[in-house]
C-alpha positions in Angstrom: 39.1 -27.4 85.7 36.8 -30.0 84.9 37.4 -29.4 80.8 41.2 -29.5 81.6 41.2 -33.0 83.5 43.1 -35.5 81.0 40.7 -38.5 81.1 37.4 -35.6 81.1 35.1 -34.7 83.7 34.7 -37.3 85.7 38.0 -37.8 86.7 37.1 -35.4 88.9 35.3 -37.5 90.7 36.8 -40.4 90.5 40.3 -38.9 92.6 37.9 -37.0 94.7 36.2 -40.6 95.6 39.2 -42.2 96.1 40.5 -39.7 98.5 37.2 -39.1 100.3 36.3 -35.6 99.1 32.9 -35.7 99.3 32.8 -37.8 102.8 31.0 -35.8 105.5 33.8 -36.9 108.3 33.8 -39.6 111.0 30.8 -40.3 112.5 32.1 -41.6 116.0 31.0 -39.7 118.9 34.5 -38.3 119.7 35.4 -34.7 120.9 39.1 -34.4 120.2 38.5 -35.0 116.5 36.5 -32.9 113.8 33.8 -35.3 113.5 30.8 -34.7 111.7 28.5 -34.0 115.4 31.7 -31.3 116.4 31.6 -29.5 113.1 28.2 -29.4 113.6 27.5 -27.9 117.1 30.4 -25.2 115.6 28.7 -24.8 112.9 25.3 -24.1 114.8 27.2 -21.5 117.4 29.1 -20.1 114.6 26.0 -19.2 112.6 24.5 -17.9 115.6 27.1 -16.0 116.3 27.0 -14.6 113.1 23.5 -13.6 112.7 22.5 -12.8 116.2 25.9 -10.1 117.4 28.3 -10.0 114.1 28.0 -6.2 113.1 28.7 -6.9 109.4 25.1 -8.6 109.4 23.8 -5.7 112.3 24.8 -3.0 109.5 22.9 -4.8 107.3 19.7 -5.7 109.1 20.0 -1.8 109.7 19.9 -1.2 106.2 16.7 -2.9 105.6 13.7 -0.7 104.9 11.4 -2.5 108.0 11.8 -5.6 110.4 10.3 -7.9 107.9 12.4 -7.2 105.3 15.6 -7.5 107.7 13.8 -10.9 108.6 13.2 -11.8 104.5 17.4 -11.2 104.4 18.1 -13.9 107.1 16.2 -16.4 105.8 17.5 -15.7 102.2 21.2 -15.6 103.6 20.3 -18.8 105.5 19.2 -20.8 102.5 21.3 -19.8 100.4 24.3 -20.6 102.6 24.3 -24.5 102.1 24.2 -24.4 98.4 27.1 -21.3 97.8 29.3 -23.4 100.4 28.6 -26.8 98.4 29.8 -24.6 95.3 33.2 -23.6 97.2 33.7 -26.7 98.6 33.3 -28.3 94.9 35.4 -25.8 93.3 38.0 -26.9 96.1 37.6 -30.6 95.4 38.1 -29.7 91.5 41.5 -28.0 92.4 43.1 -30.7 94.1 41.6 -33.9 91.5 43.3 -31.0 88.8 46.4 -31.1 90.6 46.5 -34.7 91.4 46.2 -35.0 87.7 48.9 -32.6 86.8 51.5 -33.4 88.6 54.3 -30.8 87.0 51.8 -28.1 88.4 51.7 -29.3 91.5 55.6 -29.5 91.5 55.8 -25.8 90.6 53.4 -25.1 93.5 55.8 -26.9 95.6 59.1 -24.9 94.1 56.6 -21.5 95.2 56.1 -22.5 98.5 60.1 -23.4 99.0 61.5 -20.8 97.4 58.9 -18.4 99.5 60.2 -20.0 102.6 63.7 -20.4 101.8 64.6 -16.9 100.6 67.1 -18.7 97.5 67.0 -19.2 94.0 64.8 -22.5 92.7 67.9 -24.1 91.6 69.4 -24.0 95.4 70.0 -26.8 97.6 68.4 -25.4 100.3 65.0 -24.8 98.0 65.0 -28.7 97.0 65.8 -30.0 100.7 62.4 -27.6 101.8 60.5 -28.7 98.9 61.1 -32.5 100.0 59.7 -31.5 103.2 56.7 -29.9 102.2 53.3 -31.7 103.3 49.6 -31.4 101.5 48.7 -28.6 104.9 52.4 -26.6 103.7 50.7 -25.7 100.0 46.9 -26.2 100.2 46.4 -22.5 100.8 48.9 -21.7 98.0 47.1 -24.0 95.1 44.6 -21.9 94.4 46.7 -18.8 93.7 48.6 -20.9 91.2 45.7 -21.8 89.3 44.4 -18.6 88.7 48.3 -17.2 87.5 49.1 -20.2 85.6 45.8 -22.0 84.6 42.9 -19.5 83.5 43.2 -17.4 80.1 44.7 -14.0 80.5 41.3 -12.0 80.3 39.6 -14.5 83.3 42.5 -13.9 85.6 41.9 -10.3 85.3 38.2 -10.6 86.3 38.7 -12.8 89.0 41.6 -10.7 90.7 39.3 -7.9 90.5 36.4 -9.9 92.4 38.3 -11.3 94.7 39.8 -7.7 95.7 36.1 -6.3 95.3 34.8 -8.8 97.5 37.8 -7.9 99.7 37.3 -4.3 100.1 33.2 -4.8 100.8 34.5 -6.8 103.5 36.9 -5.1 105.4 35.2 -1.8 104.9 32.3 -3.1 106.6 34.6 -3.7 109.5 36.3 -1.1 109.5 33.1 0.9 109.7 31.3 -0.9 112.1 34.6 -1.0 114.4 35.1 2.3 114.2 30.8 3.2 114.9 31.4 0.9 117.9 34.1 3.0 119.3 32.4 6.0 118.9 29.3 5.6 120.2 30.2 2.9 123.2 32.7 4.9 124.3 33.8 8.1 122.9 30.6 9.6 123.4 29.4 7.6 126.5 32.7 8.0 128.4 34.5 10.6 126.9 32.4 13.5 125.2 28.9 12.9 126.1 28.3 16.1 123.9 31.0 15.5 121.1 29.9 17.4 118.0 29.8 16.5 114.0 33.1 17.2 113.6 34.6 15.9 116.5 32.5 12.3 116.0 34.1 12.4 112.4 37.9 12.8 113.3 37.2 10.1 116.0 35.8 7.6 113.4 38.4 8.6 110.8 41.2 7.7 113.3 39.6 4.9 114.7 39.4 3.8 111.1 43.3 3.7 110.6 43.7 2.3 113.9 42.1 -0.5 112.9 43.4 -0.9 109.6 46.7 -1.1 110.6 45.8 -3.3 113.2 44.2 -5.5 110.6 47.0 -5.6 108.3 49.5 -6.0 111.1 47.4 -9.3 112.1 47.1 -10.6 108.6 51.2 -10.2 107.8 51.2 -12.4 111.5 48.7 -14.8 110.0 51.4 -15.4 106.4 53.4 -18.2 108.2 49.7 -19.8 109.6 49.5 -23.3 107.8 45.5 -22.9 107.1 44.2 -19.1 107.2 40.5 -20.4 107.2 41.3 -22.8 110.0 42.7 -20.1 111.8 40.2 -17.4 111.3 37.6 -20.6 112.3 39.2 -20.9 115.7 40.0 -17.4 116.4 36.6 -15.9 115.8 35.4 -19.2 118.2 36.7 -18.2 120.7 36.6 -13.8 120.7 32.6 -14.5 119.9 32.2 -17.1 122.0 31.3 -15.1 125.5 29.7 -12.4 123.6 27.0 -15.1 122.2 26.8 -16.5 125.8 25.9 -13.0 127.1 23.2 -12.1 123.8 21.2 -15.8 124.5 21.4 -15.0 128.2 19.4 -11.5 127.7 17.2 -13.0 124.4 16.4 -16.4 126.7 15.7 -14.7 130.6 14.0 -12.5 131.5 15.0 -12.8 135.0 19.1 -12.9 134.7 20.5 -9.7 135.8 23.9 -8.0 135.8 24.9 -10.3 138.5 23.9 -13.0 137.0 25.8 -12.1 133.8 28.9 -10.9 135.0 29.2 -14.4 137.0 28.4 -16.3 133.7 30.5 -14.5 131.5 33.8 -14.7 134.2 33.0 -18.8 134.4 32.9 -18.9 130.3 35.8 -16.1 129.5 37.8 -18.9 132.1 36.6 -22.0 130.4 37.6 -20.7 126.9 41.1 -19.6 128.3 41.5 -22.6 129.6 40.5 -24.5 125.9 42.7 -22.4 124.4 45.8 -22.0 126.2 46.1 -25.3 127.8 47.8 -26.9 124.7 50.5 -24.8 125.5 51.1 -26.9 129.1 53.9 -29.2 129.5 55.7 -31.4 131.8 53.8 -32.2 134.9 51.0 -29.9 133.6 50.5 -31.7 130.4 47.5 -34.1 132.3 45.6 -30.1 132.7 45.6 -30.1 128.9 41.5 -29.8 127.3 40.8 -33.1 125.4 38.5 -31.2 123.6 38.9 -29.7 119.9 39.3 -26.6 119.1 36.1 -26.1 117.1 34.4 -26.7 120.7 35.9 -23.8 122.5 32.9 -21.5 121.0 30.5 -24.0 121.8 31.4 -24.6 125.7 32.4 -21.1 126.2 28.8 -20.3 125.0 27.1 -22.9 126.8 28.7 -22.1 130.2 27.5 -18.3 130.2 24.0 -19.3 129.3 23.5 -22.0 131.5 24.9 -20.4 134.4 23.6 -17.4 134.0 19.9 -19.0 133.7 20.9 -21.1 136.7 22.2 -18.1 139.0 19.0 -16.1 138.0 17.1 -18.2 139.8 18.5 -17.0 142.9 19.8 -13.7 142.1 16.8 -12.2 139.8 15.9 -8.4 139.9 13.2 -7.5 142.1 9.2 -8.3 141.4 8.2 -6.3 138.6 11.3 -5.3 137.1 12.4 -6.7 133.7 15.8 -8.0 133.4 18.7 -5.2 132.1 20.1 -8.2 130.4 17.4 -8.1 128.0 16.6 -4.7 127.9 20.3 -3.8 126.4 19.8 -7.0 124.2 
């Protein structure tokens, strides 16, 4: 990309400095927007999220040969994570000063997208009338596909393709696995068959296994028409992490909260994060009950209200003298 740009590399920065590319958003102190001080208390909660109840990471923190080396992989996976984002972000910036500066590509994007939509032949009215309506959000996702078919030299595209379904597979195997473990041993064998043999633990896993993956594929065929899959996947995972977060700090941070004390906090935070999230949905004399919040703050609230009210109510409902908190003890 940088190679192909017409006037050379720097071109590449020149668009991507004229259209803010490398700005680090609006610094006001508003919450309905994706300023920089949103994105990062999402950022903060998401990472938390990630490392501290995600069981892709758990597997792997499993993995390790001792605690310390389970500790060595955070850090690595935390330092590291800055950098390899600044490289996608880049290669992202790179693809749309390209495609500003090739403007027939980023017409046949356009055709793609219509045509996709449409159901016609390029050459239809009905594919040029949706092509005039297309915005940036309509082919953003779509961009980078292109440039891999039409762009890169026959051999590359091959490699890539194979990467990215590599990458892929690690991925959803992972979840599948761990999905399918979780099942099992929370409650197959807690609730079900307390005594479930070998072969009974593996026919449960390997049908939990399809569940899921049909599930999976079955929500990404939903998630086709979705105008950002990242954004999407951002807000989603907000807000199905969100209480479980709350309820891991709760038992990591007091010792005193019980079950009471948990249950209570995770019913007030489950509420405020339906509330976040459905209320854009509200109209007519409902529409004042909409949240003025963004989205990327759903996580971040729904969090905050499990751990703060469950600190607050074990003050007054804490397990007797002596006895450590079953919060933390399952944590």
């Amino acid at each position: 990309m940088l190679l192909g740009m017409p006037q050379g590399p720097g071109q590449v920065f020149t668009i991507a400095v004229e259209n803010h590319k490398f700005s680090l958003g609006s610094f006001g102190l508003s919450v309905a927007e994706p300023t920089f001080w949103v994105v990062l208390v999402y950022g903060i909660t998401m990472n938390l999220q990630n490392f501290g109840i995600d069981q892709n990471y758990v597997q792997r923190y499993i993995a390790s040969r001792s605690d310390r080396e389970a500790r060595k992989s955070v850090w690595i996976g935390g330092l590291l994570y800055i950098p390899i984002s600044a490289l996608f972000f880049f290669i992202g910036t790179c693809l749309f000063a390209y495609y500003q500066a090739h403007p027939v590509l980023l017409d046949e994007v356009r055709t793609t997208v219509a045509v996709q939509r449409v159901g016609a032949n390029e050459d239809s009215p009905l594919v040029a009338a949706e092509r005039d309506r297309l915005t940036q959000a309509d082919i953003q996702d779509k961009v980078f596909p292109h440039f891999i078919g039409a762009a890169l030299p026959a051999g590359v595209t091959g490699l890539l393709v194979a990467a990215v379904f590599a990458a892929a597979m690690s991925t959803v195997a992972t979840s599948l696995n761990s999905s399918a473990t979780l099942l099992l041993r929370d409650y197959y064998q807690r609730y079900i068959n307390r005594s479930a043999s070998e072969s009974q633990s593996m026919r449960v896993l390997h049908v939990s296994t399809i569940v899921w993956g049909v599930l999976g594929t079955g929500l990404a065929l939903l998630l086709i028409r979705v105008t950002s899959a990242l954004d999407a996947w951002w807000t989603l995972s907000g807000i199905f992490g969100g209480g479980m977060l709350g309820l891991f700090l709760l038992g990591m941070i007091s010792r005193r909260a019980g079950n009471a004390a948990a249950v209570t906090g995770v019913i007030a935070g489950i509420s405020i994060l339906g509330w976040m999230t459905l209320s854009k949905y509200l109209t007519g004399p409902w529409e004042s009950l909409r949240s003025p919040f963004h989205a990327f703050l759903i996580p971040v609230f729904g969090t905050l209200t499990i751990l703060l009210l469950g600190v607050l109510l074990s003050q007054f409902l804490a397990p007797p003298k002596g006895v450590r908190s079953p919060i933390g003890d399952k944590v």
